[in-house]
C-alpha positions as CSV (number, residue, x, y, z in Angstrom):
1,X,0.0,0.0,0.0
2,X,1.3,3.7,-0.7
3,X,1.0,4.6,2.6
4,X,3.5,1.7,4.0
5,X,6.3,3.7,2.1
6,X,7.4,4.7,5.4
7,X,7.8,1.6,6.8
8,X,11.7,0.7,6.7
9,X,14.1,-1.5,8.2
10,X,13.3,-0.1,11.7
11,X,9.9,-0.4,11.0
12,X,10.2,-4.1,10.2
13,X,12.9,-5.1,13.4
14,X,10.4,-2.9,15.6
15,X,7.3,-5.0,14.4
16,X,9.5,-8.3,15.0
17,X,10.6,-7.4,17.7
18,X,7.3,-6.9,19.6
19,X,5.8,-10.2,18.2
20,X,9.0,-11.9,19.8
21,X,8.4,-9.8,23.1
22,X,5.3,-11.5,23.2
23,X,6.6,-14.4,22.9
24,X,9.0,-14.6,25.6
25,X,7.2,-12.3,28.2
26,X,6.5,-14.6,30.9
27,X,8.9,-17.5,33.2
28,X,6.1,-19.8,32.5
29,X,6.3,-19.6,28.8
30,X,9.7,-19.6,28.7
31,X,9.6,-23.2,30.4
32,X,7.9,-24.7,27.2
33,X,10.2,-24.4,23.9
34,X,12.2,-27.9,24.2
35,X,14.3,-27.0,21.3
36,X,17.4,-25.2,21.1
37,X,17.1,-24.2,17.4
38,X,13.7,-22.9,18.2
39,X,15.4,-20.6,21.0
40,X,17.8,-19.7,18.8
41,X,15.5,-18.4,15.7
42,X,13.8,-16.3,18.4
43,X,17.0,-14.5,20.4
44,X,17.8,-14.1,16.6
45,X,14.9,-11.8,15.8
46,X,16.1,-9.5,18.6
47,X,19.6,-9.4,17.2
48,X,21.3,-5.6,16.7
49,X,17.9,-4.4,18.0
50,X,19.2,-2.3,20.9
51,X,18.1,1.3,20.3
52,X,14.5,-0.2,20.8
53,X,13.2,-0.2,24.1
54,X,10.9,-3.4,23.9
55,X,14.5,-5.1,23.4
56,X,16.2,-3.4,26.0
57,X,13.4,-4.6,28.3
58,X,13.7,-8.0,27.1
59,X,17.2,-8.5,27.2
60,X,17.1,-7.3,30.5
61,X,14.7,-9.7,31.8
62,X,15.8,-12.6,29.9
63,X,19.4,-14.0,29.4
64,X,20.4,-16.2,26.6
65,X,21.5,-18.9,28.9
66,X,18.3,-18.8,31.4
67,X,16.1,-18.8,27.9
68,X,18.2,-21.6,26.9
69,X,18.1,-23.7,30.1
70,X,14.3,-22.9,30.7
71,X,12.4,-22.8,27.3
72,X,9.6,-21.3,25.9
73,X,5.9,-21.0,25.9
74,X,3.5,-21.8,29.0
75,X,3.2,-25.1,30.9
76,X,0.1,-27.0,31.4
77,X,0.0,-25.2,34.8
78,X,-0.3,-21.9,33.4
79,X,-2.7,-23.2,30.8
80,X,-6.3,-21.0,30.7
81,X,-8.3,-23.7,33.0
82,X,-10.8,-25.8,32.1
83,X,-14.2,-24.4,33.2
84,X,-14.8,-26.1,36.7
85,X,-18.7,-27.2,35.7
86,X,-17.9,-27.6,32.2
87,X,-19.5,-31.3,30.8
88,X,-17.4,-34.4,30.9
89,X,-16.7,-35.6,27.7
90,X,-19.7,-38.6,28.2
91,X,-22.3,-36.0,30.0
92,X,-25.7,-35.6,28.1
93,X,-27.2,-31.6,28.2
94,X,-30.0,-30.5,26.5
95,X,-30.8,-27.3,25.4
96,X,-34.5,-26.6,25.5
97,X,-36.9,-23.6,23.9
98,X,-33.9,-23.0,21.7
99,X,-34.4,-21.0,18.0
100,X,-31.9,-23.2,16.4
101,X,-30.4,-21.2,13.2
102,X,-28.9,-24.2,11.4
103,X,-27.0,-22.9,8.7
104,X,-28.1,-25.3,6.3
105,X,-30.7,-23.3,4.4
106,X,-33.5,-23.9,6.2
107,X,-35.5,-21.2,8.2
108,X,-34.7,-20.9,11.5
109,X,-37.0,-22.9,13.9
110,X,-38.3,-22.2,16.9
111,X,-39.1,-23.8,20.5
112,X,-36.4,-26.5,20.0
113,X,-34.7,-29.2,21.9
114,X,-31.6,-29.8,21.0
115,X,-29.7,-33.2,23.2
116,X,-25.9,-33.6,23.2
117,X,-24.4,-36.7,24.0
118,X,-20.9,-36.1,24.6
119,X,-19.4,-34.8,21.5
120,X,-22.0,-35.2,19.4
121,X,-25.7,-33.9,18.5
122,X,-27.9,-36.8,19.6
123,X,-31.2,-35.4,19.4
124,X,-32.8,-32.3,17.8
125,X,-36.8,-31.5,17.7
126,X,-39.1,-29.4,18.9
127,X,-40.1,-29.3,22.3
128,X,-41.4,-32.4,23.3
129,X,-40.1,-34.7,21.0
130,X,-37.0,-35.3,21.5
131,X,-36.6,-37.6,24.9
132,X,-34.2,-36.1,27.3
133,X,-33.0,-39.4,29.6
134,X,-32.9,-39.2,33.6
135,X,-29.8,-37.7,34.5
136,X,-29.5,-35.3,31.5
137,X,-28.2,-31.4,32.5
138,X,-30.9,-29.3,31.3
139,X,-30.6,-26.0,30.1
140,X,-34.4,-24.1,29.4
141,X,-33.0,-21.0,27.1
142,X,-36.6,-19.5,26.0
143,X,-35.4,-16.3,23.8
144,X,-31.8,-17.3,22.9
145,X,-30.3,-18.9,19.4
146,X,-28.3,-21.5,18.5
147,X,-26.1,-21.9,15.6
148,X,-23.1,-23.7,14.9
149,X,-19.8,-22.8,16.2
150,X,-18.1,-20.6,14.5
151,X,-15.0,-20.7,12.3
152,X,-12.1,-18.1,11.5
153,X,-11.0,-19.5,8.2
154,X,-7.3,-17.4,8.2
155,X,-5.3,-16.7,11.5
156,X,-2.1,-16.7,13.1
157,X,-2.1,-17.4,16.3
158,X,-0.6,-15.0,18.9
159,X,2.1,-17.3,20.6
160,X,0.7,-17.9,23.9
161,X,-1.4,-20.6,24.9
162,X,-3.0,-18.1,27.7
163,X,-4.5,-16.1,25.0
164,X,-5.3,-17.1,21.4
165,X,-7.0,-20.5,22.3
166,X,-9.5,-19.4,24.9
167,X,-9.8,-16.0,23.2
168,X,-11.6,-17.4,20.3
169,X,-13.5,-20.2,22.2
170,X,-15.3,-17.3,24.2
171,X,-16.1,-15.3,21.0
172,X,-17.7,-18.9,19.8
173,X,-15.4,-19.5,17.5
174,X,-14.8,-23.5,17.9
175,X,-12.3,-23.9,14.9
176,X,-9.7,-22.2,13.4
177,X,-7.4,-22.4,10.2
178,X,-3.5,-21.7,11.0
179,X,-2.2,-20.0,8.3
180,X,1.4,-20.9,8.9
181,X,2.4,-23.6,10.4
182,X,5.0,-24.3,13.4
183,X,5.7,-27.2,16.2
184,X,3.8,-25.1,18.9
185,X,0.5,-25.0,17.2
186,X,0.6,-29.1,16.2
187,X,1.6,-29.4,20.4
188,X,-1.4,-26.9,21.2
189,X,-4.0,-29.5,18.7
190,X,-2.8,-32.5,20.5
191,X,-2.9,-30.9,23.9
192,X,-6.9,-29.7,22.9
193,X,-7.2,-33.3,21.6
194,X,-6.5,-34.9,25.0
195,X,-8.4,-32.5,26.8
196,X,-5.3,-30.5,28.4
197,X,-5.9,-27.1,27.0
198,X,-8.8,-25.4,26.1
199,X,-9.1,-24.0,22.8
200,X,-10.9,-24.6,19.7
201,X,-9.9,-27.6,17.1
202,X,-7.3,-26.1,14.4
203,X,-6.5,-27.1,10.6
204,X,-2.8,-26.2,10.2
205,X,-1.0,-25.1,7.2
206,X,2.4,-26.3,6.3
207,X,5.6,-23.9,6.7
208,X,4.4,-21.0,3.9
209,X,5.7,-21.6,0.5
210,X,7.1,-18.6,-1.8
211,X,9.4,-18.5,-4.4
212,X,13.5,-17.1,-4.0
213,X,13.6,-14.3,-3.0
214,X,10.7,-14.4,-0.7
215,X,9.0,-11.4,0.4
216,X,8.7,-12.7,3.7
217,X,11.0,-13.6,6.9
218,X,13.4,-16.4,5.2
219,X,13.5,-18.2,8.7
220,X,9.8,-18.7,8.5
221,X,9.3,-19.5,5.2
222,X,10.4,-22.3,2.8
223,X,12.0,-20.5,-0.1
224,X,11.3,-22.8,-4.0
225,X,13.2,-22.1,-6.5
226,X,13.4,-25.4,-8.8
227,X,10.7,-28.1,-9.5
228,X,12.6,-30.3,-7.5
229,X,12.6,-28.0,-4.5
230,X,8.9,-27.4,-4.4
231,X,8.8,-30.9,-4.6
232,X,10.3,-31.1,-1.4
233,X,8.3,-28.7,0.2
234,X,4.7,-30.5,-0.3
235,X,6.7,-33.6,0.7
236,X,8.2,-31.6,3.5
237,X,4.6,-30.8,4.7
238,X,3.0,-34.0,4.4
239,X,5.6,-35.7,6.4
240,X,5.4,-33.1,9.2
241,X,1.5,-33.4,9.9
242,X,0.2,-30.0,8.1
243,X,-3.0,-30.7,6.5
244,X,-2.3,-28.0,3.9
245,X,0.5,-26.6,2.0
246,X,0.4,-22.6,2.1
247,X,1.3,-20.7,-1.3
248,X,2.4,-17.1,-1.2
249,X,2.5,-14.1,-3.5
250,X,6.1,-14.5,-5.2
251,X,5.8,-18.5,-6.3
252,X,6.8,-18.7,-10.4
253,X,3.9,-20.0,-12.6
254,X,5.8,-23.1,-13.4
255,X,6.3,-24.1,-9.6
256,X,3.0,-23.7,-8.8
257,X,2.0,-26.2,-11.1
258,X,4.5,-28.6,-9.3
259,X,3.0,-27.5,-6.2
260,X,-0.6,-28.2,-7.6
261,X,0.7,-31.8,-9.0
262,X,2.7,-32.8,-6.0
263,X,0.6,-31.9,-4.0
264,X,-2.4,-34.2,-5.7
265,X,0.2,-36.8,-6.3
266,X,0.5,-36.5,-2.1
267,X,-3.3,-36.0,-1.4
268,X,-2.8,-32.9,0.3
269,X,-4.5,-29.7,-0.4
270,X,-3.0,-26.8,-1.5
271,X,-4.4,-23.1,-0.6
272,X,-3.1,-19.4,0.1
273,X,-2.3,-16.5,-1.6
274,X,-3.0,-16.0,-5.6
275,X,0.9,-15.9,-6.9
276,X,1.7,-12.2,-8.6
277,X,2.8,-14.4,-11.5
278,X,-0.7,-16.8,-11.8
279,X,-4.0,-16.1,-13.1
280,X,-6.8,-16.1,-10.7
281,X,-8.8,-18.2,-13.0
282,X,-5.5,-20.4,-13.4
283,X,-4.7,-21.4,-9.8
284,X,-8.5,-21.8,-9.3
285,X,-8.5,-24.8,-12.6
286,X,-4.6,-26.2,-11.0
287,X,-7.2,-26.9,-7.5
288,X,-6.0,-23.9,-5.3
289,X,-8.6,-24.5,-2.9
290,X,-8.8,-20.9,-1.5
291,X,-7.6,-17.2,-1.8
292,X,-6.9,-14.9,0.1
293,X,-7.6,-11.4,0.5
294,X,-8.5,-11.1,-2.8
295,X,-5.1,-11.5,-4.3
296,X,-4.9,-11.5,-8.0
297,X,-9.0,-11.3,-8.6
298,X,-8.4,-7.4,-9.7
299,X,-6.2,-8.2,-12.9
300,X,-8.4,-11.1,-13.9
301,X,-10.9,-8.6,-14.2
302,X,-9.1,-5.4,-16.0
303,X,-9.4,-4.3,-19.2
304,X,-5.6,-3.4,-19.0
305,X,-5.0,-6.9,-18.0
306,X,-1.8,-7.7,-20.3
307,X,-0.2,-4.4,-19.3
308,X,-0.7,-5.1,-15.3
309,X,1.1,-8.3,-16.0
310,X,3.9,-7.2,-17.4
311,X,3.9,-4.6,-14.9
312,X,3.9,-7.4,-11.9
313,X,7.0,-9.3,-14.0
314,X,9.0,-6.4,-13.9
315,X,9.0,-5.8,-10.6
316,X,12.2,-6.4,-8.3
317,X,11.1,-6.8,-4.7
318,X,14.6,-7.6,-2.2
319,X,14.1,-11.1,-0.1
320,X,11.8,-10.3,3.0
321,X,10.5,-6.6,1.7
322,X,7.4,-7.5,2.3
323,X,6.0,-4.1,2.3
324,X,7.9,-2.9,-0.6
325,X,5.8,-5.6,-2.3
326,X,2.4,-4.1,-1.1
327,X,3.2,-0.5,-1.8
328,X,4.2,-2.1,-5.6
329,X,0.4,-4.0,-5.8
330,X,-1.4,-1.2,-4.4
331,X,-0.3,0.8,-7.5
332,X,-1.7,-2.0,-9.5
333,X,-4.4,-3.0,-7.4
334,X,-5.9,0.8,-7.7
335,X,-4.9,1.0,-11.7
336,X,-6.9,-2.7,-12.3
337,X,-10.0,-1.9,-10.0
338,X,-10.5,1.5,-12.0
339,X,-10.4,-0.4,-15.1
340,X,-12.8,-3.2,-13.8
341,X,-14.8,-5.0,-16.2
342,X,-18.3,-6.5,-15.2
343,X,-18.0,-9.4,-18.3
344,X,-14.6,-10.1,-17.8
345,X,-15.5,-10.7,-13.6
346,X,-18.6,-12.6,-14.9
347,X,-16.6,-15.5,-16.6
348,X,-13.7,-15.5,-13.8
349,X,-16.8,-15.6,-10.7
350,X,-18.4,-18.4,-13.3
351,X,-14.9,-20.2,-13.2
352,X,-14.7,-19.7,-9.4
353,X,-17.6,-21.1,-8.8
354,X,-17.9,-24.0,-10.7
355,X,-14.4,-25.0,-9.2
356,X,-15.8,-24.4,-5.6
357,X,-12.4,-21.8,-5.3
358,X,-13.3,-20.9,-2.0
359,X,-12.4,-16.9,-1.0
360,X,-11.3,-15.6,2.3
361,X,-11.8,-11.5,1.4
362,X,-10.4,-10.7,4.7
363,X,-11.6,-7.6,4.4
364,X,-11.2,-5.8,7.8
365,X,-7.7,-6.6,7.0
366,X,-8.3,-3.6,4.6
367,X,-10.7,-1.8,6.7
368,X,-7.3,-1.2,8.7
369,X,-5.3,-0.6,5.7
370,X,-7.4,1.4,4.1
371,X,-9.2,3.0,6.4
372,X,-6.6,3.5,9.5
373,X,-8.0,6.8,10.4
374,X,-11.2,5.3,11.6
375,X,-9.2,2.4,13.6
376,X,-9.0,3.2,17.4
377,X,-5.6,2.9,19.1
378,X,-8.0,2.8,22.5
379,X,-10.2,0.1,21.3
380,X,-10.8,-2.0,24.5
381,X,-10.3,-5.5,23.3
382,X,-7.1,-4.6,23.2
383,X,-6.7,-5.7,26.8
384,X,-7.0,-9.1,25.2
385,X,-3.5,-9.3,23.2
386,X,0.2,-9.1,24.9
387,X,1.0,-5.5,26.0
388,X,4.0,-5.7,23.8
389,X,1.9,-6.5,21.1
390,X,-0.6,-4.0,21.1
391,X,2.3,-1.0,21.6
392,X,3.6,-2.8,18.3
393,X,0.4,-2.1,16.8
394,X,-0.3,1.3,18.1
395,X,3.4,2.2,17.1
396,X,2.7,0.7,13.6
397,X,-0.6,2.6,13.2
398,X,1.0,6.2,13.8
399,X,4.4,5.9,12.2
400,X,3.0,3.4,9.1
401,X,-0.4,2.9,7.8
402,X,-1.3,6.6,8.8
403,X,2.3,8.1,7.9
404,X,2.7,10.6,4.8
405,X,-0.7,9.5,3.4
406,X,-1.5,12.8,1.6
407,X,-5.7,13.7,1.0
408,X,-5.3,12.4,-2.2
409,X,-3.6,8.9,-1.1
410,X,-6.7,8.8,1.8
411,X,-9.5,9.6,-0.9
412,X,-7.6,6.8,-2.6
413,X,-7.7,4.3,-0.4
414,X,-11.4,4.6,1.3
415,X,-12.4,4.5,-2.6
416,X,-10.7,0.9,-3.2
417,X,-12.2,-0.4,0.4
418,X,-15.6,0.4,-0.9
419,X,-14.7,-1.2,-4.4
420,X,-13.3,-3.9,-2.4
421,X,-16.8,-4.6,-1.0
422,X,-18.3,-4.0,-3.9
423,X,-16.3,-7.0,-5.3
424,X,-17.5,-9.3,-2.6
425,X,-21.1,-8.7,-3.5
426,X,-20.7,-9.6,-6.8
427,X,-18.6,-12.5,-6.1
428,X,-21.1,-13.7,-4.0
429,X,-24.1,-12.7,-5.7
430,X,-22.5,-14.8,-8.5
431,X,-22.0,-18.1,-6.7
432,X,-18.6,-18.1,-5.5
433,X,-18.1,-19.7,-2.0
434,X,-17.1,-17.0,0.7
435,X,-15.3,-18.3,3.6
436,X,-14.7,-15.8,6.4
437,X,-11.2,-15.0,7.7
438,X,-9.5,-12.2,9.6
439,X,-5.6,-12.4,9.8
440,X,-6.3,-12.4,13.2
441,X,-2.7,-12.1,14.6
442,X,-1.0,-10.9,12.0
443,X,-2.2,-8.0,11.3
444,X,-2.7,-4.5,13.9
445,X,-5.8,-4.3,15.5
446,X,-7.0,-7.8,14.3
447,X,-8.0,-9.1,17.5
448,X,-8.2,-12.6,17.9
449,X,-11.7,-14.1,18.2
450,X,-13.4,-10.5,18.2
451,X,-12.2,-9.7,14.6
452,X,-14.0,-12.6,12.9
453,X,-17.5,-10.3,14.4
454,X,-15.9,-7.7,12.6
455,X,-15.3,-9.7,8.7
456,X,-19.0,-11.0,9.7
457,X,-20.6,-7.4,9.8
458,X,-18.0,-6.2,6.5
459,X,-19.5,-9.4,4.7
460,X,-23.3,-7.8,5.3
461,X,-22.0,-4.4,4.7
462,X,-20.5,-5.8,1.5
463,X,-23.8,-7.2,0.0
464,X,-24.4,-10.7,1.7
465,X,-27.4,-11.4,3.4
466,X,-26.9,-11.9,7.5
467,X,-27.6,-15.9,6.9
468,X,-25.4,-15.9,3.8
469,X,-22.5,-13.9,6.0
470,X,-23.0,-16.9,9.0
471,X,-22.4,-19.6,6.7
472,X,-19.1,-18.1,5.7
473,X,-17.9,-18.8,8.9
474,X,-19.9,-22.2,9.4
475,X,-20.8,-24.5,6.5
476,X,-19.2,-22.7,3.8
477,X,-15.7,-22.9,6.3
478,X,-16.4,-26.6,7.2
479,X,-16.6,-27.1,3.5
480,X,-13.2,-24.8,2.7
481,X,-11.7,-27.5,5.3
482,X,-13.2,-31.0,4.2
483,X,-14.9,-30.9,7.8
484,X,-18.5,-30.8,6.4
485,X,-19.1,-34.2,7.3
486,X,-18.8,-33.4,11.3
487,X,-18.8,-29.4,11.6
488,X,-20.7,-26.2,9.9
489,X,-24.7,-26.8,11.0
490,X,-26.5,-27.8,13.4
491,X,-27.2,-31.6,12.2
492,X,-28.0,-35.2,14.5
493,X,-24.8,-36.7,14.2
494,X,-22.4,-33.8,13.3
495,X,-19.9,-32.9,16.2
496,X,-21.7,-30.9,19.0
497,X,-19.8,-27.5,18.2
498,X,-22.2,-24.8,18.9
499,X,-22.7,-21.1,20.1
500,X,-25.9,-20.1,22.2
501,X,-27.1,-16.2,21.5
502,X,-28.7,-14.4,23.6
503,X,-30.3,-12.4,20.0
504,X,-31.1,-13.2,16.6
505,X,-28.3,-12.8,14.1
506,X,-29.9,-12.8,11.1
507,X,-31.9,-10.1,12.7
508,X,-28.2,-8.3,13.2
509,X,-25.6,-9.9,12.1
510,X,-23.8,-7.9,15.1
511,X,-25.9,-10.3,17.4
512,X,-23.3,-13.2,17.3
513,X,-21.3,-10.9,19.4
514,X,-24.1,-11.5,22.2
515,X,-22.7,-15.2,23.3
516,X,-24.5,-16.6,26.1
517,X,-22.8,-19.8,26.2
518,X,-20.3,-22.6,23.9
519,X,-19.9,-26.0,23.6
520,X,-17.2,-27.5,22.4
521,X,-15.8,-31.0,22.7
522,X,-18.2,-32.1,25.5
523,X,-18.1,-29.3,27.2
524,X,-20.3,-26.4,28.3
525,X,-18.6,-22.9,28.6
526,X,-21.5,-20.8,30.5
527,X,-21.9,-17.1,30.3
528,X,-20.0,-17.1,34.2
529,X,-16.9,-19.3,32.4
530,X,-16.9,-16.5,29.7
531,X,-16.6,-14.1,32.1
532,X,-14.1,-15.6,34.1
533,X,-11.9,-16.6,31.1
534,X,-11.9,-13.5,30.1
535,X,-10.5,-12.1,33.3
536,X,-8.2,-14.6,32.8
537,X,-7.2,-13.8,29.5
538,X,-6.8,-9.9,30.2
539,X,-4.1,-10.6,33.1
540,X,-2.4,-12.9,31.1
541,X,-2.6,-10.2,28.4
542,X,-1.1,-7.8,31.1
543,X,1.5,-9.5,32.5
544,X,4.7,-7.8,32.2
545,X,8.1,-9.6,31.0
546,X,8.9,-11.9,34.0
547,X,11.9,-12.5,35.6
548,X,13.5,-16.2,34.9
């Protein structure tokens, strides 16, 4: 984006620097890292950082050798704890004079029972008609809603197991999509798995995949640059348990093809970003099974297509300037959407949608990036993320997204939002799957678990109806993840994954912020547990870098 000219090298250390702060913040999370490398990649991010204070108070808190001898990232002890009454894994609750909004199409209905049986939906009828058995916990919710849980289809979770699991179990979001994957999030699933941690069940991408030179960190990302290493990467992602491989913007036309072959030839999906150097309409026919933030979807539907693309090939971006690149594809981003072409998008959303090419707009992502003067530095939900991570944020808005943007730059920008939108409606309008994700993590002021509320109300404002806006982050996110079968509506025999409103939400869409209660796994998170986790949550938040 023009307005991220600003951000330099400082800019970048600064912003890795706060992530890593957040990460090594507290004795307890220190205990948890059992690798040395592990240690190593992170003291290595702080590296030649000393003129910035979050390092200074890092380094001052944490030695190489204690970080070394302790490791990283909470113990069970520290874990958020399990709700005391929350169901045991065999307990039958019903739910009774429920409206249950299924998400499957149908209306809603009203006066409903609806019996769980451990993790699964045993029963579901009107009142009456469903047979509770002796011994059942029974919950009479006369006025409230229940819909399935809810999914954020694109998040990276903040490193600490105090906050980003529970934080989007009490917002009702029961399962999440990493978008780059790492050791601690397969430790967190297995942990969830076996009942040791709360937090929501999590499909986990494979180590992100660009070409050489990437534009992101080269520590965190595998960089291609023959057939025979992309190869290697799907095979790379298989064998360590991710249940996609993760694409990026810089991958060459002719290795994502390998990437779309191997990764058949291994039975593993691929998804991500749309490549600058791949058609929309081309990684959609290879089996790209979702984009992101509408990457690419603006030149597939130019007029000044051919010139954009030579535009995109001639750009030099140096390995991890990231926000180089997007200051380079905002310039073509604005130059495509003004030369939009409703028949051209008509035969790419036909070709979308007749592939089932999922898209994850993301589009508070942009709300933020477009929009940053109407993004609150204040907003309490902050209280829910790291201290360090928020004063990265806050630091990021004032000396980045909002730096040097002139009126024209600002006109600029809130006009692509709303053609943004605009594009979202029509996708959607023409039959393409929308799947809702938020960056959570990743991106300032994306708060985990609160920001998928956020995407929910941009989808509405963007042209979706309020029920077709829920099933982006139900069914239409179950489907995205080949979790249909068992998550995404409220179905007998699907897994019992559901959020209890105290409102309507296809009345408001803003009504699936009004949780009375979650189930998830067997168990029953009650509007007290809420409340206590997030106490919980906000002092964990808090907590200032500990002493070893």
């Amino acid at each position: 984006m023009s307005s991220m000219l600003a951000w330099g090298s400082e800019a970048r250390t600064r912003w890795a620097a706060c992530r890593t702060a957040a990460a090594l913040r507290s004795a307890s999370a220190r205990r948890r890292l059992r690798r040395e490398a592990d240690i190593s990649d992170m003291l290595s991010t702080l590296a030649n950082l000393d003129n910035l204070d979050i390092v200074s108070e890092i380094r001052a808190e944490t030695s190489r050798r204690t970080v070394l001898r302790s490791g990283l990232l909470m113990t069970a002890a520290a874990a958020p704890s399990v709700p005391g009454r929350a169901a045991a894994a065999d307990e039958t609750i019903a739910l009774t004079g429920v409206t249950v909004v299924d998400a499957t199409g149908r209306p809603p209905r009203r006066d409903m029972t609806v019996l769980v049986r451990g993790q699964r939906i045993a029963g579901l009828g009107r009142r009456g008609t469903v047979t509770i058995p002796a011994g059942a916990r029974v919950l009479d919710l006369p006025g409230r809603f229940v819909i399935p849980g809810l999914c954020d289809a694109h998040v990276h979770s903040v490193p600490d197991e105090r906050i980003s699991p529970p934080l989007h179990l009490v917002n009702g979001i029961t399962t999440v999509r990493e978008m780059s994957g790492s050791p601690l999030l397969h430790q967190w699933r297995e942990r969830t798995r076996h009942g040791e941690l709360l937090g929501p069940r999590s499909v986990i991408a494979s180590r992100i995949v660009d070409g050489a030179p990437t534009i992101g960190d080269p520590a965190v990302f595998t960089e291609v640059a023959t057939a025979d290493q992309a190869r290697a990467a799907v095979r790379q992602a298989r064998r360590e348990g991710a249940d996609f491989v993760k694409v990026y913007s810089r991958l060459p036309r002719d290795l994502h093809r390998v990437i779309a072959d191997e990764a058949r030839r291994c039975g593993i999906p691929f998804a991500g970003h749309c490549s600058d150097a791949v058609a929309l309409t081309a990684a959609s026919a290879a089996g790209q099974r979702s984009i992101e933030h509408l990457y690419g979807i603006w030149y597939d539907t130019s007029t000044r297509e051919p010139e954009l693309r030579a535009r995109i090939a001639a750009m030099r971006i140096e390995r991890g300037d990231y926000l180089h690149w997007m200051r380079e594809t905002h310039h073509l981003e604005w130059d495509a959407a003004t030369s939009y072409n409703p028949r051209k998008a008509a035969r790419v959303f036909a070709t979308l949608a007749r592939n089932r090419t999922r898209m994850v707009p993301t589009l508070t992502v942009y709300q933020v990036l477009d929009r940053p003067e109407e993004v609150d530095p204040n907003d309490e939900r902050l209280r829910y993320v790291p201290a360090a991570v928020a004063e990265g944020w806050r630091w990021a808005l004032d000396h980045v997204i909002r730096a040097g943007r002139t009126p024209q730059e600002i006109a600029q920008h809130r006009a692509l939002l709303d053609r943004r939108q605009m594009l979202v409606g029509a996708m959607a309008d023409a039959g393409v799957p929308i799947v809702a994700g938020t960056d959570a993590g990743d991106v300032p002021f994306q708060v985990p678990g609160f920001a998928l509320h956020d995407e929910l109300a941009a989808l509405v404002r963007a042209g979706l109806s309020p029920v077709r806006a829920l099933r982006a982050a139900t069914i239409e996110a179950a489907r995205l993840l080949g979790l249909d079968h068992l998550l995404g509506t409220v179905e007998v025999g699907k897994l019992a994954d559901l959020a209890v409103l105290d409102a309507d939400p296809l009345a408001d869409i803003r009504n699936t912020t009004r949780i009375h209660a979650v189930l998830t796994r067997g168990r029953l998170i009650t509007a007290e547990h809420r409340a206590r986790m997030l106490a919980d949550i906000a002092r964990a938040a808090a907590e200032p870098p500990a002493a070893p």
